[in-house]
C-alpha positions, -999 to 999 in steps of 0.1 A, spaced: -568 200 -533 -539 197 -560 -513 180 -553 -481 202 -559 -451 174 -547 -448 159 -580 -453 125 -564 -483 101 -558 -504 105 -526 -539 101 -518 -533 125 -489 -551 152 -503 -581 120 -510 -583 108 -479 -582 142 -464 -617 153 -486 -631 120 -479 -625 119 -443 -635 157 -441 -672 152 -420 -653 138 -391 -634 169 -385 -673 187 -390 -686 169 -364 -660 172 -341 -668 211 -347 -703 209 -346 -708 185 -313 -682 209 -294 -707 239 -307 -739 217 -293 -720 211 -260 -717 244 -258 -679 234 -249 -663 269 -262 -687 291 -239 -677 269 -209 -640 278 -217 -651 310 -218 -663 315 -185 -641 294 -169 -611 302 -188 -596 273 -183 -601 236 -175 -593 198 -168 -604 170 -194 -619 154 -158 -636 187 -152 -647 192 -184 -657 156 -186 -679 160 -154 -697 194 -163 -707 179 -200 -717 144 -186 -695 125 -208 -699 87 -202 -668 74 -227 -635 67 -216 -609 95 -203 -590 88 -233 -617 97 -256 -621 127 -239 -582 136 -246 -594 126 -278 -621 150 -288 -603 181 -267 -570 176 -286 -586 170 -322 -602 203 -311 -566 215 -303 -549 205 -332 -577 218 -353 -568 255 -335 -599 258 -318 -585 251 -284 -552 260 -265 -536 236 -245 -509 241 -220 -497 203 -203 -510 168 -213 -532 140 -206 -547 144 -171 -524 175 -160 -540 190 -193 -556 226 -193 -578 233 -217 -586 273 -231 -607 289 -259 -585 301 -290 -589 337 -297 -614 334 -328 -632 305 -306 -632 330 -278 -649 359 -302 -666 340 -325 -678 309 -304 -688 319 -272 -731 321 -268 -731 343 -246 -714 372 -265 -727 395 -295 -700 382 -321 -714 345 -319 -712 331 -349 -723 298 -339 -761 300 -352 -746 283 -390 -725 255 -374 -758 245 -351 -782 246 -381 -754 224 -401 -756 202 -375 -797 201 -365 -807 201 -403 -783 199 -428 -758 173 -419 -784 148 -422 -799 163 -454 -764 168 -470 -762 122 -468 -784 127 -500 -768 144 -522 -767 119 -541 -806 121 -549 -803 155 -551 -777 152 -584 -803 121 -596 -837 139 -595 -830 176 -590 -854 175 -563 -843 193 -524 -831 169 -499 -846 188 -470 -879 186 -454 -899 194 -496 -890 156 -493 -923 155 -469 -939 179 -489 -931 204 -471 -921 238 -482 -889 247 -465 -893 283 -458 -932 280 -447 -918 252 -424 -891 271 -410 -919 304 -409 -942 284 -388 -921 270 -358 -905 300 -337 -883 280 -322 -868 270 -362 -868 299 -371 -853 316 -347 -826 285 -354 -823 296 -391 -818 334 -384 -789 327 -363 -774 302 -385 -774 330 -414 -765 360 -394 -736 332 -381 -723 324 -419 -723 364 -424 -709 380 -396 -677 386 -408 -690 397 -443 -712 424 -421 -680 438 -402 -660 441 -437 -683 457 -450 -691 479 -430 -655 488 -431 -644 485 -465 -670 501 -485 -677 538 -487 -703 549 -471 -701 584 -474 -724 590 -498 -756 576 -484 -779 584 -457 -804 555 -459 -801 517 -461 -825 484 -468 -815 454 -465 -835 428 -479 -846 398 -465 -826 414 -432 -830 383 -409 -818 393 -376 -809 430 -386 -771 422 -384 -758 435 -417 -778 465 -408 -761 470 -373 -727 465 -388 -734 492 -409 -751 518 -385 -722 511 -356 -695 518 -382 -711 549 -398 -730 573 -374 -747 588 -403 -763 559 -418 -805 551 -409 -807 513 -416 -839 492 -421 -840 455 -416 -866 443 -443 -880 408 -439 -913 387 -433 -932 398 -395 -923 367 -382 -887 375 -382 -896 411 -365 -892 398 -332 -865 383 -336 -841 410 -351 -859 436 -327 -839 419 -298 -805 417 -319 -813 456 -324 -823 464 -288 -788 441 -281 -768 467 -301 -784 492 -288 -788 512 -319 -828 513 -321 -824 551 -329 -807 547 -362 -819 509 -372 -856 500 -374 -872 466 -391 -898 468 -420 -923 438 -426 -927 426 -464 -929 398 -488 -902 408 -517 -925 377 -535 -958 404 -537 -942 438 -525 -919 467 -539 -887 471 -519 -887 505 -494 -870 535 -517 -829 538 -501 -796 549 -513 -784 515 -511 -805 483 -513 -782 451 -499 -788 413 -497 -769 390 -478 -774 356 -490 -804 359 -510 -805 358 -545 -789 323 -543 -814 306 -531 -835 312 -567 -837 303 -597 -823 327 -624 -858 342 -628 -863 350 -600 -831 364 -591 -837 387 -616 -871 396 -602 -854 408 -569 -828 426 -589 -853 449 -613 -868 456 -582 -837 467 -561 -833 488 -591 -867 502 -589 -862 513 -554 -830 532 -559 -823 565 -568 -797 577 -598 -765 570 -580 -779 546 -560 -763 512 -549 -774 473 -552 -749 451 -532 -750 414 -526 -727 393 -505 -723 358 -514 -695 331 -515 -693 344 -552 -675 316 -574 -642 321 -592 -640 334 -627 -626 298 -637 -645 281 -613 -621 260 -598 -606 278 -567 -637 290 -548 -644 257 -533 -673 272 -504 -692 291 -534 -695 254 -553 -707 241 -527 -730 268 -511 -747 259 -544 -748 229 -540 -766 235 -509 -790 255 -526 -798 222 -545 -804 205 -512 -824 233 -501 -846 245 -527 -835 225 -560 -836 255 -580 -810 280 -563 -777 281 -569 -747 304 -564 -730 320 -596 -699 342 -607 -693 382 -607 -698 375 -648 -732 362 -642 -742 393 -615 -724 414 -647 -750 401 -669 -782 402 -647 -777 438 -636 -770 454 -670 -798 436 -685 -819 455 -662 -804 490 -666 -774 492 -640 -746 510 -652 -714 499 -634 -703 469 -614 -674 457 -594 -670 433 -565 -651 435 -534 -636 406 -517 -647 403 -478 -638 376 -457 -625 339 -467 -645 329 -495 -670 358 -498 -676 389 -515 -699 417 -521 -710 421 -556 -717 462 -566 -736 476 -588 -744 511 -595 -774 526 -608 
């Protein structure tokens, strides 16, 4: 955050530094479940609000937390103090409420559970290149997460969370019309796929991911209601070739690798795609100059965390890695805040 006054101030400093208290103000509203109280009650008293969540700290405390939660926009507030009424923003009302489709809250309860602990050492992750997460156990993080429903089920909301809005613009940005067919790989709980079928009545969709995950997206997909036009495939992209479509898609994917790998997965999104055919990949794709995108920097950082090897990279890198495996054209389309889709054309 530049400082553009022309004078001295650590505002900017303190504001970075000081950042992970205005997280966790997010994240413990999201594990009260605070925004889908608001949303069925549609409005309420710090006392009532107080009472239902079982808060023991003082009132003021309370008034605290709900009006850093204000001043942050998540909340509306018409009064003060104790004649206070508290209501649900309109993204928090969309976006933060359980109990409705466009829940985006999966991420911020993963950041919370897992990563916010994980994230205090990044400092060893910069000294050995080694994950911070639960490889620090010996465990690896994906057979982990692969082996505990109740994890994983965690993890496949927390990704389809981060994307949602990349799904939607998608959906609506990008031109469909000359496709009939659809894989996305490594599909999670099916929502890119759904974005894509509701917004496109022409389009078959397959959701292509381990069986574990099977159950999971099948009830996003009976959710939707859209089980005629989007099915899920089970498949390792490790040991198997991707299903043949008119567009292969990955959201959140090839950063997790290592270049070698991501250059695995790419070949074979080539190999299933007819000529004409389209690779895309949505990612908080970093900045040319690599000083703007601040999310993508450190998304990949996060991939050091994670797995130690991954990391997110620039539309000159994808450039690179898909000519060097035969596609012909490129371009990238920006989708919401710090995210794109990355195109390329076979």
């Amino acid at each position: 955050m530049e400082n553009h006054s022309g004078q001295p101030s650590p505002g900017s400093i303190m504001q970075i530094g000081t950042g992970f208290w205005a997280s966790k103000v997010l994240l413990s509203a999201v594990k009260f479940e605070l925004f889908t109280l608001l949303a069925a009650a549609e409005s309420m008293s710090a006392a009532a609000i107080k009472s239902k969540l079982n808060f023991k700290c003082t009132d003021r405390h309370v008034f605290d937390f709900l009006d850093a939660l204000t001043a942050f926009g998540f909340l509306k507030r018409e009064g003060f103090l104790e004649t206070a009424k508290y209501s649900n923003s309109l993204d928090t009302h969309l976006f933060l409420d359980k109990k409705k489709a466009t829940y985006v809250g999966g991420m911020l309860e993963m950041l919370n559970n897992r990563l916010y602990g994980f994230w205090g050492n990044l400092e060893q992750g910069l000294l050995t290149g080694a994950p911070q997460n639960e490889a620090k156990q010996g465990e690896n993080l994906f057979e982990k997460l692969y082996e505990d429903p109740n994890r994983l089920k965690e993890f496949i909301h927390a990704m389809s969370g981060v994307q949602m809005g990349n799904f939607m613009a998608l959906a609506q940005q990008f031109d469909f019309s000359n496709a009939k067919s659809l894989v996305d790989i490594g599909g999670s709980g099916a929502l890119l796929s759904l974005m894509v079928a509701k917004q496109h009545p022409h389009m078959s969709c397959t959701s292509w991911d381990l069986p574990a995950v099977a159950p999971i997206a099948n009830e996003t997909i009976n959710q939707f209601q859209l089980q005629d036009r989007v099915k899920t495939a089970e498949g390792d992209f490790f040991k198997d070739d991707f299903p043949k479509a008119d567009i292969i898609t990955m959201g959140n994917i090839l950063h997790d690798w290592d270049e070698e790998t991501k250059m695995m997965l790419i070949q074979k999104a080539y190999d299933a795609l007819p000529e004409g055919g389209v690779f895309i990949a949505i990612e908080g794709v970093i900045d040319p100059e690599r000083n703007k995108n601040a999310f993508g920097l450190m998304m990949s950082l996060n991939m050091l965390i994670e797995t130690g090897t991954g990391f997110d990279y620039t539309f000159a890198d994808f450039n690179k890695w898909t000519k060097a495996v035969g596609f012909q054209k490129t371009e990238i389309l920006p989708l919401t805040g710090p995210s794109s889709a990355v195109i390329a054309y076979k």
